[in-house]
Backbone as a printed PyTorch tensor [residue, N CA C, xyz], in Angstrom:
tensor([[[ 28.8310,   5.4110,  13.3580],
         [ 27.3910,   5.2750,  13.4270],
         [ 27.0490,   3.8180,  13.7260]],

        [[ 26.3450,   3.4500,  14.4980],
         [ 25.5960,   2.3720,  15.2540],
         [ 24.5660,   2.3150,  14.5270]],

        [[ 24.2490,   0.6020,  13.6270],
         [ 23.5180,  -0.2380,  13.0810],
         [ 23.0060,  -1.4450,  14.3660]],

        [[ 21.8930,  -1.7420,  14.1230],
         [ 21.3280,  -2.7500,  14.7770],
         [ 20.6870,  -3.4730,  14.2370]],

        [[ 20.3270,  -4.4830,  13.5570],
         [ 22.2790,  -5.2370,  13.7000],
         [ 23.4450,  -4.6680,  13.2390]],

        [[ 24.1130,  -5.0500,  13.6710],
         [ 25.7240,  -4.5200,  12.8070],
         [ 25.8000,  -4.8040,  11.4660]],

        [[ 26.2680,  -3.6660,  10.7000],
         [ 26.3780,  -4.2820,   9.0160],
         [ 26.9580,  -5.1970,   8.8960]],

        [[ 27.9720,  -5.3020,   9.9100],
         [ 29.0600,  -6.9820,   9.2870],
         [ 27.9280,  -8.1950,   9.8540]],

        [[ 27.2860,  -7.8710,  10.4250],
         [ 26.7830,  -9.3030,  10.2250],
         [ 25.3670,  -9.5450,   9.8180]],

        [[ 24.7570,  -8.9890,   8.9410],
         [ 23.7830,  -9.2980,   8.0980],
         [ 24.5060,  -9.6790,   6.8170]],

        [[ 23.0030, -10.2180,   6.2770],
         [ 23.1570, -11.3710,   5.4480],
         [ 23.5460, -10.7240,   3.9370]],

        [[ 24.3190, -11.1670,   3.0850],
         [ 24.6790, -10.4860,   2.2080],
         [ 23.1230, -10.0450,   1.1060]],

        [[ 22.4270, -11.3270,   1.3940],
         [ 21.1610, -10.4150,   0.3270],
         [ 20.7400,  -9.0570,   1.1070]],

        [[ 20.2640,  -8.6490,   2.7240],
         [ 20.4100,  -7.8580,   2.5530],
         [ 21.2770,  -6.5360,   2.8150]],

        [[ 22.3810,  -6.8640,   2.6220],
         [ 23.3720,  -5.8910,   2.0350],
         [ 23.1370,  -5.2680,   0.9540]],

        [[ 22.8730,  -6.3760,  -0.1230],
         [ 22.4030,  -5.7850,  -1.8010],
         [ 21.3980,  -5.0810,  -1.6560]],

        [[ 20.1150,  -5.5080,  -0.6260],
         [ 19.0990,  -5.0040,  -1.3310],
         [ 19.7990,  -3.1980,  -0.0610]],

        [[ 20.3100,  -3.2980,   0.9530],
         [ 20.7270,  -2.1220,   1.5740],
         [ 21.1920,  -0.7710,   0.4820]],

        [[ 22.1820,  -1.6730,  -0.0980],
         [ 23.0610,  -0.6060,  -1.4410],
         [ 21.8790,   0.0150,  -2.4020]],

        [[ 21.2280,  -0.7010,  -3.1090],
         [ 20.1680,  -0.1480,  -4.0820],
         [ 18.8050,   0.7570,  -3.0550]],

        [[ 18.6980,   0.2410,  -2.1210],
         [ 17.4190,   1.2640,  -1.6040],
         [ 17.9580,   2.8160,  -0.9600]],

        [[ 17.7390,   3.3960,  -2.1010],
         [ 18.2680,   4.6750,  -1.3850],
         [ 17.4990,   5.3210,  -0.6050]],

        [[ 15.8300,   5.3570,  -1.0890],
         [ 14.7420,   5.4910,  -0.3920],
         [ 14.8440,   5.2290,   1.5000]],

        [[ 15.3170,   4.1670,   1.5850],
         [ 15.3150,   3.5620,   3.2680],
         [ 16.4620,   3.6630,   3.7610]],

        [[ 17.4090,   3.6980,   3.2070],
         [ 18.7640,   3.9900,   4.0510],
         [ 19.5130,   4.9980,   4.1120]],

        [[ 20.0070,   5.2610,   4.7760],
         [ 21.0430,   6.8830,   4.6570],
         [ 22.1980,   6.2340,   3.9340]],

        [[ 22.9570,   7.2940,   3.2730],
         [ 24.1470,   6.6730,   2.7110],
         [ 25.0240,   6.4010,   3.3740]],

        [[ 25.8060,   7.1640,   4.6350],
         [ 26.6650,   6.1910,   4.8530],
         [ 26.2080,   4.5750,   5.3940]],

        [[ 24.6960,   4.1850,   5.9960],
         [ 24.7720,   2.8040,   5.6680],
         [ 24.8860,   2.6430,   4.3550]],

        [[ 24.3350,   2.6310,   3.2910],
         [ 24.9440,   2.2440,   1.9280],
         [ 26.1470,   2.1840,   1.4400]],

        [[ 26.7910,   3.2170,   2.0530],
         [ 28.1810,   2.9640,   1.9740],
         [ 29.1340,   1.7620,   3.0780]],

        [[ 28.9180,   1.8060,   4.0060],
         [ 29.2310,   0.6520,   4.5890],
         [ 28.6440,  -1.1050,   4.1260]],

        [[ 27.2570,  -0.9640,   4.0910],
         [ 26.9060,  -1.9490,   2.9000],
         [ 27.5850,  -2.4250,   1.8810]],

        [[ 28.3750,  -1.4900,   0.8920],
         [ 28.9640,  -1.4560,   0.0150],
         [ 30.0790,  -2.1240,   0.0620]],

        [[ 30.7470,  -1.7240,   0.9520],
         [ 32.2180,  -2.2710,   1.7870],
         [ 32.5150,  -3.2930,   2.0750]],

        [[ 31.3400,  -3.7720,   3.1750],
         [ 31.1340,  -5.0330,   3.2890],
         [ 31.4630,  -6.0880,   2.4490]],

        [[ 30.0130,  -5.6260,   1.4900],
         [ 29.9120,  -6.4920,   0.2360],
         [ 31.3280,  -6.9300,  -0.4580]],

        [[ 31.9970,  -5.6390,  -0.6740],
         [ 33.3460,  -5.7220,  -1.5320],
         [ 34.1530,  -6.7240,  -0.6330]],

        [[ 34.0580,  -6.5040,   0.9170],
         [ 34.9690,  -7.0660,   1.7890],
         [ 34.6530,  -9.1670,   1.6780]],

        [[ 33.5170,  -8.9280,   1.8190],
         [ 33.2810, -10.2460,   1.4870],
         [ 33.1250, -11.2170,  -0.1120]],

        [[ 34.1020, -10.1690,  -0.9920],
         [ 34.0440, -10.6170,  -2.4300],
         [ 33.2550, -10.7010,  -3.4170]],

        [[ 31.9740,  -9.9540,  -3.0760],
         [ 31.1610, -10.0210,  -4.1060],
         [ 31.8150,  -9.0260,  -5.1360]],

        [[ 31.1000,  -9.3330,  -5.8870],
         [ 31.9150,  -8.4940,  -7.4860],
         [ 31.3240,  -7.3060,  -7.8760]],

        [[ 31.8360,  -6.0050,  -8.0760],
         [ 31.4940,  -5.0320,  -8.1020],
         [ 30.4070,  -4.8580,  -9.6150]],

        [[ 30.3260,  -6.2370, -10.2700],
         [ 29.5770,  -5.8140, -11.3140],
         [ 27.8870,  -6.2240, -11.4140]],

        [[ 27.8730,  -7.3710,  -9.7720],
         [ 27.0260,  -8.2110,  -9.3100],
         [ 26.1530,  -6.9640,  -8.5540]],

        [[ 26.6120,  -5.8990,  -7.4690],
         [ 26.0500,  -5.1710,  -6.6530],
         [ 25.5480,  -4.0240,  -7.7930]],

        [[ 26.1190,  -3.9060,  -8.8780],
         [ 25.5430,  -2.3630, -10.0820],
         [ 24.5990,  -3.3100, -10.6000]],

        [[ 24.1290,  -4.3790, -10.7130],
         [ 23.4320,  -5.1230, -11.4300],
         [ 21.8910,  -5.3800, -10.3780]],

        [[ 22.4890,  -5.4960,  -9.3180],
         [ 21.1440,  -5.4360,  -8.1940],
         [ 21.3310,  -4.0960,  -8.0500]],

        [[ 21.7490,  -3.1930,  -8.0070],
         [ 20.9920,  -1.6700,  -8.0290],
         [ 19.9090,  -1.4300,  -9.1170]],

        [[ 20.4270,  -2.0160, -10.3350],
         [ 20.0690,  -1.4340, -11.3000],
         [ 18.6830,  -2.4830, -11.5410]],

        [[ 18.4490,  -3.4540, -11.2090],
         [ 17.4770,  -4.5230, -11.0080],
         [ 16.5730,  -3.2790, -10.2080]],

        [[ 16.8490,  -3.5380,  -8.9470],
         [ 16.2510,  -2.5300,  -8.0370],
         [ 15.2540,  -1.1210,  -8.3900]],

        [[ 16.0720,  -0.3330,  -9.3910],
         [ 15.7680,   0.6450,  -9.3710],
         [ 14.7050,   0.3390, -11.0710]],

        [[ 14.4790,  -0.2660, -11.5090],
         [ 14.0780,  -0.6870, -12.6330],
         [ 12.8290,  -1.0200, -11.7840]],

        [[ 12.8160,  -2.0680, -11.1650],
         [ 11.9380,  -2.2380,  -9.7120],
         [ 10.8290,  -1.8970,  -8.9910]],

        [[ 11.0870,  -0.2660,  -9.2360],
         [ 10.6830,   0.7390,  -8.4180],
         [ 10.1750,   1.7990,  -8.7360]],

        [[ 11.2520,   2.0370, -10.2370],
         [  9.9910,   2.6430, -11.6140],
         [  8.8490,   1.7170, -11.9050]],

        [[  8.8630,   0.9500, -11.6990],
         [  7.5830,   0.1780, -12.4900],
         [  6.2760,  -0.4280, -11.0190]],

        [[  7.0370,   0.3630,  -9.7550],
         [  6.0320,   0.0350,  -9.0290],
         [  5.2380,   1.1270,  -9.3670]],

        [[  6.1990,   2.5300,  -9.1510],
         [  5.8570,   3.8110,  -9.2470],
         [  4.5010,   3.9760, -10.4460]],

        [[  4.9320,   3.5550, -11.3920],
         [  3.8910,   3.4870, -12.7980],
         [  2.5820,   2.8400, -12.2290]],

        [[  2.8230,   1.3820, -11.7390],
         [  1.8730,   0.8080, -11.0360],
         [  0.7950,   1.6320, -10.2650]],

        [[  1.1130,   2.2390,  -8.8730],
         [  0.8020,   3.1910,  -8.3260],
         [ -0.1950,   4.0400,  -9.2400]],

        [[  0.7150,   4.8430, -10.0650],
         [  0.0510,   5.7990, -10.3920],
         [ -1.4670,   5.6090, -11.6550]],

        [[ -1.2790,   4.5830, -12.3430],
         [ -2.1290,   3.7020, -12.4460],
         [ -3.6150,   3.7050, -11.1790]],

        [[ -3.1270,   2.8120, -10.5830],
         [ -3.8490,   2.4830,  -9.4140],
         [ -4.6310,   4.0170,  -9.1750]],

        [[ -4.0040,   5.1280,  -8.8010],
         [ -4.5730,   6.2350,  -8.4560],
         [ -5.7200,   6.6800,  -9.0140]],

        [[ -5.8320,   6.7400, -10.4290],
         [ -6.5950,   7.2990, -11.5040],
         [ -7.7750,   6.0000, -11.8330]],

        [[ -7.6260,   4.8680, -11.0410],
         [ -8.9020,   4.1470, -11.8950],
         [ -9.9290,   4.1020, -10.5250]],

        [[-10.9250,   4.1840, -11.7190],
         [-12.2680,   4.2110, -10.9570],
         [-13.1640,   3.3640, -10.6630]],

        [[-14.4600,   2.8940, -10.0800],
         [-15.2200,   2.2990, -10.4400],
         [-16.2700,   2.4830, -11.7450]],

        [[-16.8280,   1.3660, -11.9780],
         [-17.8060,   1.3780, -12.9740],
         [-19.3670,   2.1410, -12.4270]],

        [[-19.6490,   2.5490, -12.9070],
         [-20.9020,   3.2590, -12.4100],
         [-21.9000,   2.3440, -12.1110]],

        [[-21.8500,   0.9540, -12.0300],
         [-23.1490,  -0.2440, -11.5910],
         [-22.3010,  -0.2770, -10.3580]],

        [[-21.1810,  -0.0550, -10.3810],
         [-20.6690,  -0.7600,  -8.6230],
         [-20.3750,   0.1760,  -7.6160]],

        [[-20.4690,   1.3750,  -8.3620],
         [-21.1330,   2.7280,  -7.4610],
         [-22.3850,   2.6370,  -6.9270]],

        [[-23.3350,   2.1870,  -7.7450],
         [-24.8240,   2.2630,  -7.3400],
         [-24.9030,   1.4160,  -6.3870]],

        [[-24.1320,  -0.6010,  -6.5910],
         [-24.7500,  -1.0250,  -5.7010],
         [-24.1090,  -0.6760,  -4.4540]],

        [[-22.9210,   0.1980,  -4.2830],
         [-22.8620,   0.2420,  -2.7810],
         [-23.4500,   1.1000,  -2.1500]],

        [[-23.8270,   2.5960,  -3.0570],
         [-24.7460,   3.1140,  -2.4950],
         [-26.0160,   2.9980,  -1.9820]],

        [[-26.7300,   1.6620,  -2.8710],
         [-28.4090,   1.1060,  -2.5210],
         [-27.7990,   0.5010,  -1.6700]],

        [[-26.6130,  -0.1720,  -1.1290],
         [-26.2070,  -0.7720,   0.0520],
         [-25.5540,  -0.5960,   1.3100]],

        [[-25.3150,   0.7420,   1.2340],
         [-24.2540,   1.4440,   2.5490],
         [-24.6220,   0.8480,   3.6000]],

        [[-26.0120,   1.2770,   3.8490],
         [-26.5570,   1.4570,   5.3900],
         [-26.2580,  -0.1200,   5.6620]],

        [[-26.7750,  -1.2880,   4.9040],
         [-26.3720,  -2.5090,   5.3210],
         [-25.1840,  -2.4540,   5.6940]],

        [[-23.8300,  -2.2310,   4.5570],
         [-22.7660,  -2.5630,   5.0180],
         [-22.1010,  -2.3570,   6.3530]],

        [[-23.0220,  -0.9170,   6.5300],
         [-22.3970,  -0.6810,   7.7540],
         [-22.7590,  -1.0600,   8.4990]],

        [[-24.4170,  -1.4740,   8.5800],
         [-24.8420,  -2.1180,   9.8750],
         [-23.7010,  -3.6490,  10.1400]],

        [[-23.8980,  -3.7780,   8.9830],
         [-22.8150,  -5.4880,   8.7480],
         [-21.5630,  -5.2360,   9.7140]],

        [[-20.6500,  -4.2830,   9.0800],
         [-19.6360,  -4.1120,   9.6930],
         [-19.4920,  -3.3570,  11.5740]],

        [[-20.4910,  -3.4680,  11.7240],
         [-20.8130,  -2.7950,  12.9960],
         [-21.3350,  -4.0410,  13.9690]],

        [[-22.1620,  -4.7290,  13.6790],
         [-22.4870,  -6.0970,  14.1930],
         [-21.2690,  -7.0300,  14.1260]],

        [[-20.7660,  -6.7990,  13.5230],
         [-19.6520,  -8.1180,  12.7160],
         [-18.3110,  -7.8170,  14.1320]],

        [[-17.7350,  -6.4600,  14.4640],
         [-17.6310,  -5.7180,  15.5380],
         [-17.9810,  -6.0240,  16.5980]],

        [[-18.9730,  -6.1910,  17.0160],
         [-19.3520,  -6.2730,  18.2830],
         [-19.3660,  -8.0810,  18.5170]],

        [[-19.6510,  -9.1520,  17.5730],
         [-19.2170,  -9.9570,  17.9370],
         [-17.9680, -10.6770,  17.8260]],

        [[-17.0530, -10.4280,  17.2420],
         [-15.5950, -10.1260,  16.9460],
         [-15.1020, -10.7380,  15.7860]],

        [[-16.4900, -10.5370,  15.0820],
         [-15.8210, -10.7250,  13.6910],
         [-15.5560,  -9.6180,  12.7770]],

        [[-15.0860, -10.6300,  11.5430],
         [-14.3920,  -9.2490,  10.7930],
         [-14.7680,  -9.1430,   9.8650]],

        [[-15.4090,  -8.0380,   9.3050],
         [-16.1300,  -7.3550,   7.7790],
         [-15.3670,  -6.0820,   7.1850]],

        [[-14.8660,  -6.4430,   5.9600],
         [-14.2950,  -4.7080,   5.7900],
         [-15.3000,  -4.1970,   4.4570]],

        [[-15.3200,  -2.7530,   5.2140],
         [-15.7950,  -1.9810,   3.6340],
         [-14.8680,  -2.0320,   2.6900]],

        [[-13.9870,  -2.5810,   2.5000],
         [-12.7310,  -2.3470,   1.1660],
         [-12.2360,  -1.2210,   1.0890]],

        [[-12.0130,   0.0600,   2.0830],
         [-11.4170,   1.1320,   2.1080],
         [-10.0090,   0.8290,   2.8050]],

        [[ -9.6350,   0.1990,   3.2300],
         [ -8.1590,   0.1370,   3.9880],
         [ -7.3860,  -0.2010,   2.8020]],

        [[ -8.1280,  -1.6270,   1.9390],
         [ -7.0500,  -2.4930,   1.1690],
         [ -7.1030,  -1.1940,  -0.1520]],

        [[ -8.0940,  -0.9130,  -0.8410],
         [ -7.8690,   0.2610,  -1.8500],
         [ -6.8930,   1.3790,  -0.7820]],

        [[ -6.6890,   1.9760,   0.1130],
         [ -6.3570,   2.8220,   0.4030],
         [ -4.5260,   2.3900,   0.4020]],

        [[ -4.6340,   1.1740,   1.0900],
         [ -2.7340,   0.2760,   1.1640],
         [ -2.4820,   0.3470,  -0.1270]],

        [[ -3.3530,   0.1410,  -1.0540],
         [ -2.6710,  -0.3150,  -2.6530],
         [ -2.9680,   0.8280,  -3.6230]],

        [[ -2.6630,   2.1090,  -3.3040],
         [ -2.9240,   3.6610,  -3.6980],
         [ -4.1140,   3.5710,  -4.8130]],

        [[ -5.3300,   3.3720,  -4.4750],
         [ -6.0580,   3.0040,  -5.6320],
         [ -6.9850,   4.9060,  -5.1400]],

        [[ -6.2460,   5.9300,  -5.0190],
         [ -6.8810,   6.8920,  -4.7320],
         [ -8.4170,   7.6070,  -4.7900]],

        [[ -8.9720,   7.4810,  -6.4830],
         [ -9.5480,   7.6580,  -7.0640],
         [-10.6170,   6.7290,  -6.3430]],

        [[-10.6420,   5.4000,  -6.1660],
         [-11.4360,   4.3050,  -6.2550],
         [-11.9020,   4.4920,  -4.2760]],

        [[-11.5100,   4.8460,  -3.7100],
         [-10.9990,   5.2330,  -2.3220],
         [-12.4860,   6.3140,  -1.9270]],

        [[-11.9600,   7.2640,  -3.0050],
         [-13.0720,   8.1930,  -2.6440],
         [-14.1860,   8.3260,  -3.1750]],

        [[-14.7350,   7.6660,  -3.9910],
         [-15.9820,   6.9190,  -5.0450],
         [-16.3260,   6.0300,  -3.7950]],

        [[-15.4570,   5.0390,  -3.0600],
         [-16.5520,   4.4580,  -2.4130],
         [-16.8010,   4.7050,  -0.9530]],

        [[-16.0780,   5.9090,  -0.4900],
         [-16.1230,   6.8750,   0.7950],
         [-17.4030,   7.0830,   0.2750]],

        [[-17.4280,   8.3720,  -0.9920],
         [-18.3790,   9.0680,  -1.2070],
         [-20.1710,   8.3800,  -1.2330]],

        [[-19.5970,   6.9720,  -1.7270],
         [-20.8520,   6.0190,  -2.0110],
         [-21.3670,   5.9070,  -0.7230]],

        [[-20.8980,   5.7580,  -0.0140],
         [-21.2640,   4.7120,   1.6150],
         [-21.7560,   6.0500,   2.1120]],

        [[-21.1580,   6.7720,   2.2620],
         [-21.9480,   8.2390,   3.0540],
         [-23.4190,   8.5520,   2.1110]],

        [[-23.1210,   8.8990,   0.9360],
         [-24.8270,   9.3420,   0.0970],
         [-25.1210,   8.3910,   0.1920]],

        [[-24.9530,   6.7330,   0.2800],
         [-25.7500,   5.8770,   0.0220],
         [-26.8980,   5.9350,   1.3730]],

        [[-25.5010,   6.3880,   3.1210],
         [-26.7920,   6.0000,   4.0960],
         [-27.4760,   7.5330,   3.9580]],

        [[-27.1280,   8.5730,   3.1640],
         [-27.7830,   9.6250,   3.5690],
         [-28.8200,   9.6300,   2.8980]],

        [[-29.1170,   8.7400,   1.9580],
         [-30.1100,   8.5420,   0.5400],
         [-31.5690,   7.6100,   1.5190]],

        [[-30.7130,   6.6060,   2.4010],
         [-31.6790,   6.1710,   2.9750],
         [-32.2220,   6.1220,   3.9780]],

        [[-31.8880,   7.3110,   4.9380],
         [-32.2260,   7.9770,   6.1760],
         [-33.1620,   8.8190,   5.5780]],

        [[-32.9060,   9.5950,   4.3070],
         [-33.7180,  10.5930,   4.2230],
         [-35.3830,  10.0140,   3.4720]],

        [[-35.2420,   8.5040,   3.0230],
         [-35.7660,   8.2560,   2.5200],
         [-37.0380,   7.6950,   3.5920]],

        [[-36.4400,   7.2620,   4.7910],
         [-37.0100,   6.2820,   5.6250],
         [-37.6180,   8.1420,   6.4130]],

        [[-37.2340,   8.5680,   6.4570],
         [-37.7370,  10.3640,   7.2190],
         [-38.8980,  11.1440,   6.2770]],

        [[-38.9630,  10.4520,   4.9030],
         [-40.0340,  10.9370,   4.2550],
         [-41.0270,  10.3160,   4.4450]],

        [[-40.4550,   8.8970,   4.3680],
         [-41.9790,   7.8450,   4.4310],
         [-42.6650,   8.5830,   5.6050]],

        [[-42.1310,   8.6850,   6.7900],
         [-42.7940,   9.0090,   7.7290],
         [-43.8940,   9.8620,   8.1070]]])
């Protein structure tokens, strides 16, 4: 099997971090990783020690995550984006056309699994402009 780069010549950190991610690599790279490592003398108690670093690692992103998923906003910072959608978006729509950059905060909650918080302020920005279309259609 063909690596690009070749396992023999990457760098031994990541070799280590190759061996512990089981997630990203197939095993026989891990197993060649492994080899390597041994071939170039690292100590077989050094590579169980960065697995085990690793995987310690990865539970506690996991926890993180799931965390992240379940929290919400406060119900004042619901309101103000809803009394504020239609701006934001006009903001982010102008901001666009002259090539600047405005975000609603849905990408970075969405990269950092904040699930819960994701769709509270989807949900906000839509009722917020639908709150004030319908509002500006009554005055009328």
């Amino acid at each position: 099997m063909d690596f690009h780069p070749p396992i023999s010549e990457r760098s031994t950190k990541e070799l280590l971090k190759m061996t512990s991610d089981a997630a990203s690599w197939q095993p026989e790279a891990r197993a060649l990783a492994q080899m390597e490592l041994v071939k170039r003398g690292v100590p077989t108690e050094d590579i169980k020690t960065h697995e085990q670093s690793f995987s310690q690692a990865s539970i506690a992103l996991e926890e993180l995550h799931g965390r992240h998923a379940q929290e919400g906003y406060p119900l004042w910072k619901l309101l103000l984006v809803l009394l504020g959608a239609p701006f934001m978006i006009l903001t982010k729509l102008l901001a666009r056309k002259f090539g600047l950059e405005y975000k609603l905060g849905l990408s970075e909650l969405d990269r950092r699994s904040f699930n819960r918080k994701y769709r509270q302020r989807m949900a906000a920005l839509i009722l917020g402009t639908l709150f004030w279309i319908i509002l500006f259609i009554g005055l009328k």
